[in-house]
N, C-alpha and C positions, 0 to 999 in steps of 0.2 A: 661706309664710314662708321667709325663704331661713334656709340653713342655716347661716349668716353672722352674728358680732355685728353687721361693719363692713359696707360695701360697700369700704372703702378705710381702712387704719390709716397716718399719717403717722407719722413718729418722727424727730421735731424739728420746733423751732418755728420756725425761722430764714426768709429772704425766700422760698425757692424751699417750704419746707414746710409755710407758709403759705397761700401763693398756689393751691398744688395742693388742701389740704385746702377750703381757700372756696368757690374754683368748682368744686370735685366737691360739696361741700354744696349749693350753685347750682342743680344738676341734679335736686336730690331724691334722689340718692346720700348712706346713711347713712356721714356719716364721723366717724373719733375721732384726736384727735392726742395725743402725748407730747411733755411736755416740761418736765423736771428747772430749769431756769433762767428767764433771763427771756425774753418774746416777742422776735421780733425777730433773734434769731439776731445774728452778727458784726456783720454792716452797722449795725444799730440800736443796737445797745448800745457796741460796742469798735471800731467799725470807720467805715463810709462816712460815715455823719451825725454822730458824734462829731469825727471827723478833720475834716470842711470848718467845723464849729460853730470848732474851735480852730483853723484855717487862717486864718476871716474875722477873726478877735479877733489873729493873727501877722501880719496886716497892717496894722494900725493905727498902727505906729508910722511904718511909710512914710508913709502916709494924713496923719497928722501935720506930717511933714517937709517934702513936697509941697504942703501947704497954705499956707504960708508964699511958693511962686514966683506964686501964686495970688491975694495979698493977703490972706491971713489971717494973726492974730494970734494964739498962743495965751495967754492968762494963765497964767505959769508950766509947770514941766516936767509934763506928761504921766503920769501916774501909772499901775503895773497891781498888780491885786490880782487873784492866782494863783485863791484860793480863791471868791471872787465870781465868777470867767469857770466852774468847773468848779461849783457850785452851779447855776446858772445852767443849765449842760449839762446836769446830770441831772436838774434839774425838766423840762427840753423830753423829755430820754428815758422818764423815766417816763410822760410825756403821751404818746409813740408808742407803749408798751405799753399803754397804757389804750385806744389806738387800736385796736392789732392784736389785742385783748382782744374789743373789738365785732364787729371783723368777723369774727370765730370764729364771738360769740353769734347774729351777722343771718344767716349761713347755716347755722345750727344741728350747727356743729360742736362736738361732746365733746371736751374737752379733758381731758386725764388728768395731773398732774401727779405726775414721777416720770420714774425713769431706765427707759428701753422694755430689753428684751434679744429676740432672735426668737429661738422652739422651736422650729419647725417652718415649712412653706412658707407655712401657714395662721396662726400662732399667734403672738401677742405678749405676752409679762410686764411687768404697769408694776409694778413695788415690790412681786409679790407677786400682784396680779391677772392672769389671762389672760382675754386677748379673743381673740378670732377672725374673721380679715377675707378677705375674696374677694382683696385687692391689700394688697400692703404695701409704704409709700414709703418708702426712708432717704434722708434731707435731713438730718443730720446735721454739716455745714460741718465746718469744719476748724479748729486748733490748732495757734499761732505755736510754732517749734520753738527750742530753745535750743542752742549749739554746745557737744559735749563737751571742756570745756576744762578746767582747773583751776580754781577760781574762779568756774563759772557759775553758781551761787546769788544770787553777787553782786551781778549782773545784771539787767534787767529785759527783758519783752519788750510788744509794742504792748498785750497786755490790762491789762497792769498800767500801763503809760502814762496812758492817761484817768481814773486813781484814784490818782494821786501827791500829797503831801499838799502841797508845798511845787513852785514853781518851781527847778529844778537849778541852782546855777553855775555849774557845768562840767558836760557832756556828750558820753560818747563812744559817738558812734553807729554797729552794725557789720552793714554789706548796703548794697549798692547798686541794688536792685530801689526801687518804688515807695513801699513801705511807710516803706524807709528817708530818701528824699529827702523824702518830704513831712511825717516824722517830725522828722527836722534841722532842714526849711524851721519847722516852726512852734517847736520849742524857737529857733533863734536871732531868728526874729523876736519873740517873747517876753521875748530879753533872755540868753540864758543864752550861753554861750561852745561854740560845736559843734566835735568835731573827727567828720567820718564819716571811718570804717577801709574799705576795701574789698578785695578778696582779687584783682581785675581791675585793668583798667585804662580800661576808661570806664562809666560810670553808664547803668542801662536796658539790659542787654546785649539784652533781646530785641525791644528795639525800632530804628525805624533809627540808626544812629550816629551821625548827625548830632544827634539831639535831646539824647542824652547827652553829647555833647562842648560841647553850647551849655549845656545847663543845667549843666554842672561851672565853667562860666565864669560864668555869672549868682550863679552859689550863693557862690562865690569871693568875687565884687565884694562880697556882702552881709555877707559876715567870717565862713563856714566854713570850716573847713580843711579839706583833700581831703587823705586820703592812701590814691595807689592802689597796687595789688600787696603787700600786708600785711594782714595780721590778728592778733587777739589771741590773743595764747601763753597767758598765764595772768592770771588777776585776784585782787589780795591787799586784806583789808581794813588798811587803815595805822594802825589800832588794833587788838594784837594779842587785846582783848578782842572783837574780831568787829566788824559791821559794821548800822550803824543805816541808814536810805532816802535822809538827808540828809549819812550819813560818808563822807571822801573814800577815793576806792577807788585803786590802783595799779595803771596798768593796763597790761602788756608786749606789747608788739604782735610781729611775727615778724621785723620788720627793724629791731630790737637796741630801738627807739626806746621809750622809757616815759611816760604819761601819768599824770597824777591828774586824777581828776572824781566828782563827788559821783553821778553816774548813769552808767551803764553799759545802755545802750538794744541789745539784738540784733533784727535785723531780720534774719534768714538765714533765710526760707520755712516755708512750714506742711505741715502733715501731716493728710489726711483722719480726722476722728474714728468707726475701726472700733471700735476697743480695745472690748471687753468687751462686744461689741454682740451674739454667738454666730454671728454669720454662717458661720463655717466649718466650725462644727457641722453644718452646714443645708446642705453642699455648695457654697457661696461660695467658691471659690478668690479671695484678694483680692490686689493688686498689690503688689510688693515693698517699696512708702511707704502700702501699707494700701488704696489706692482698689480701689472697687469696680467692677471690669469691667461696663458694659451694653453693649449694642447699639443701632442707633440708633431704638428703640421707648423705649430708659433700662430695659428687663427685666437681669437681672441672668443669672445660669446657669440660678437659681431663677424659671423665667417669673412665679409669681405678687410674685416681690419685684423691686421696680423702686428705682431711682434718681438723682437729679438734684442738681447743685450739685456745691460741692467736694468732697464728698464722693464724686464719681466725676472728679475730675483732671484735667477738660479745660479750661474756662478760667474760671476763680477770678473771675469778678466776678456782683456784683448783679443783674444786666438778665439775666444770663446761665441763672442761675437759675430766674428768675422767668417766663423764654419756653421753658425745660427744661417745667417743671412744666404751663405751660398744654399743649405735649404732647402732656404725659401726662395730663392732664384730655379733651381731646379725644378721643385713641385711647380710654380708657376708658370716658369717659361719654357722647361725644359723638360725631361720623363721622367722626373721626380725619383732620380737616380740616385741621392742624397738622403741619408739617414744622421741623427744626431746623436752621440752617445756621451754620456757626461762621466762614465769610469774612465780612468786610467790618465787625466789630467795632467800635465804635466807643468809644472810653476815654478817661478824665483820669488826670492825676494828679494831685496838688494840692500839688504842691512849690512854691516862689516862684521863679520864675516857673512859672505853670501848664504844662503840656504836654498837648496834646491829639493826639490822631494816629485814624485809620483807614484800613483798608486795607493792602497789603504797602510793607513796607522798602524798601528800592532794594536793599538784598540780597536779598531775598527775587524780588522783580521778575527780577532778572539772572539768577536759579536758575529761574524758574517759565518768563517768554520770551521770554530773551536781549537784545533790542536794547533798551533803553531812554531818553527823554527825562528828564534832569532838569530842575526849575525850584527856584529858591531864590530868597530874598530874605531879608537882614538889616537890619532900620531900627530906628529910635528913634522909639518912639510919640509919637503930637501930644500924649498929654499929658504928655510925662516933658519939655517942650522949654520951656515955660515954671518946672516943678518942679529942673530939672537933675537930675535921677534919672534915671541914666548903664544902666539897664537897657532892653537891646535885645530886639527881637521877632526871633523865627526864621520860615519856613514854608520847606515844601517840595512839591513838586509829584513824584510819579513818573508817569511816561507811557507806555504800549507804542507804542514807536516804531512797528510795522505799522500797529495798528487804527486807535491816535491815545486808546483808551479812558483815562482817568485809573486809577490802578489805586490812587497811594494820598496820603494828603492828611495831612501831618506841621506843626505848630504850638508853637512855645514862647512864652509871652508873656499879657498879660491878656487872662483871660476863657478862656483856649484851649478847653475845655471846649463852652463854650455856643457859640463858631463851628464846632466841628467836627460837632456833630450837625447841623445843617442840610447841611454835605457829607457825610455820611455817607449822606443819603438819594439826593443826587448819582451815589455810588459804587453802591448797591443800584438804581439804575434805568438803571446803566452808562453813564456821563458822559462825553460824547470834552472834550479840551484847546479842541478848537474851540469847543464850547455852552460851556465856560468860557468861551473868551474873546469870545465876544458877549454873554455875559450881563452888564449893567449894574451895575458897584460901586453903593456906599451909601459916599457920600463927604460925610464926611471920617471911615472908620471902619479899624479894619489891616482886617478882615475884605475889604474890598474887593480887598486886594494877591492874594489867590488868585485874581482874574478879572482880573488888569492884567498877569501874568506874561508876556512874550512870548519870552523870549528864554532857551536853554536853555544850561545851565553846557556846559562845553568838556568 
């Protein structure tokens, strides 16, 4: 008998701590996971599948509009009920907890619920009980942070976004990362009046430039207001009796300008959830935003604690997670047949217009080596041309000028998402401009404009 409760304890339930705890269950490795909330972690509950569920319902009123160049009719104005879309939402999330409920029970993992803390290299406390495991995973995700400002109570951040009781009238939303454009995109498509604040000067810094300076134009035409190089000074409720979810807030930005809006949305980055976890206790040195340092096995300082996802800082998405974890499934249970590679990422975001991108920036390109080809192309999709819905498609192409390889494949426009994972696997089996450009579009689709590109910007 080994000297072990566990063969492997998770500590969190989220995508990545999940996926590790199932297929280590898989192998006939006994495992136990913690987990104080509900399955599912960000993405499931407050994050990826909430957010695209109220992105597909913020497009509708387009949908609507368009239908009409199309010969359709509608019988009176279009109606939305706030409460019916988010009802709606958390019947489907509870149905993926009940999901990720099963596939716990089918690979016979123990689920403990309760907040984990670690004692020792070997040792975990759920609420009071200690177990004892050969491997200990923190998958533990992360926690939207709030800016220290006067007034940030006031405030709300994305967790609290998908549990608002009413549709906002005004709305001021403050970050210009993902979270925030795709947060605006669906309050204004909704109906509500967006102003996003941003602290920069183009939206998506860390992606190519190009895709932020188009989507600040798209979001524009749709009636948000951009305001860049500014953020919020302080926020007052305009009832000096305090401030209810639907009272209007006064909200002083840093370049003199004042707003009132019944919400107040911050979107300004997360922070790894270490807090109160004992890691340091246990010789963890953890990073100055709390992430937890591994190596590329995801071992921590403490070989037998390992861990994956956001909660070690490298890159904050779903997929990401969840091919972390497999791994560390492999190395431990299996012949460590799994390697991690963090190039060639392939991402959404689900602002209006979508953006989809993979691969390096054209700044990144010009840093990494040097000569580079550009390809661009700006058009108005075939179906905005009967609809007159004046929203334009972007793409871009980065090339290394020597080899000819594609290095990276940038998209704003319907769908972006779903065309860019097909080049993504393009860029993973190293794709020269040439095999693009023999390969045959699918016409009449934009997806085809990434294989018709011939001619490169000046």
């Amino acid at each position: 008998m080994s000297q072990y409760d566990y063969d492997l304890f998770t500590i969190g339930g989220g995508s990545g701590g999940v996926r590790a705890a199932r297929f280590a269950g898989q192998t006939g490795a006994r495992v136990g996971l913690a987990e104080k909330g509900d399955l599912g972690g960000t993405c499931v509950n407050v994050g990826c599948i909430p957010k695209k569920l109220m992105s597909y319902s913020a497009h509708y009123h387009e949908d609507f509009a368009d239908a009409a160049g199309y010969g359709w009719t509608l019988n009176g104005k279009p109606s939305f009920d706030w409460s019916a879309l988010i009802a709606n939402k958390d019947r489907e999330i509870a149905h993926l907890n009940d999901i990720y409920q099963r596939l716990l029970d089918g690979a016979n993992v123990k689920l403990h619920r309760g907040f984990a803390t670690v004692e020792d290299a070997h040792t975990v406390n759920v609420d009071g009980q200690r177990f004892t495991a050969r491997h200990i995973l923190v998958a533990t995700g992360g926690h939207p942070d709030k800016p220290q400002i006067p007034g940030s109570e006031l405030g709300i951040t994305s967790d609290d976004f998908f549990h608002l009781k009413g549709l906002p009238r005004r709305a001021v939303v403050l970050g210009g990362g993902y979270i925030a454009v795709e947060l605006a995109s669906i309050l204004n498509g909704l109906g509500s009046e967006v102003t996003l604040v941003y602290r920069r000067e183009r939206l998506l810094r860390n992606m190519d430039a190009d895709l932020g300076v188009h989507l600040a134009d798209e979001m524009a035409k749709k009636g948000i207001r951009l305001v860049f190089n500014a953020s919020i000074d302080a926020i007052e409720a305009e009832d000096a009796a305090g401030a209810t979810e639907d009272s209007v807030k006064q909200v002083r930005l840093t370049n003199g300008e004042t707003l009132q809006a019944e919400c107040v949305l911050f979107a300004t980055g997360r922070t790894p959830n270490t807090g109160r976890l004992g890691l340091e206790k246990v010789g963890i040195a953890l990073a100055k935003n709390g992430a937890i340092p591994v190596n590329d096995n995801f071992e921590s300082s403490v070989p037998s604690i390992l861990a994956v996802g956001d909660v070690i800082d490298r890159v904050a998405l779903t997929p990401v997670a969840l091919a972390e974890a497999m791994v560390v499934v492999a190395r431990l249970f299996g012949k460590g047949e799994r390697s991690m590679s963090y190039r060639n990422i392939p991402t959404a975001v689900f602002s209006h217009p979508n953006i989809g991108t993979v691969g390096m920036s054209e700044e990144e390109a010009r840093k990494e080596v040097g000569a580079v080809k550009i390809f661009k192309t700006d058009f108005k999709p075939l179906k905005n041309t009967l609809s007159r819905n004046t929203e334009r498609t972007f793409m871009k192409l980065v090339v290394d000028a020597a080899s000819d390889r594609v290095l990276g494949v940038h998209m704003v426009g319907g769908d972006a998402g779903e065309v860019i994972q097909g080049f993504a696997v393009a860029l993973q089996c190293g794709a020269t401009k040439a095999q693009f450009d023999t390969t045959i579009g699918i016409h009449p689709t934009s997806a085809e404009e990434f294989v018709t590109m011939r001619t490169p910007v000046a």
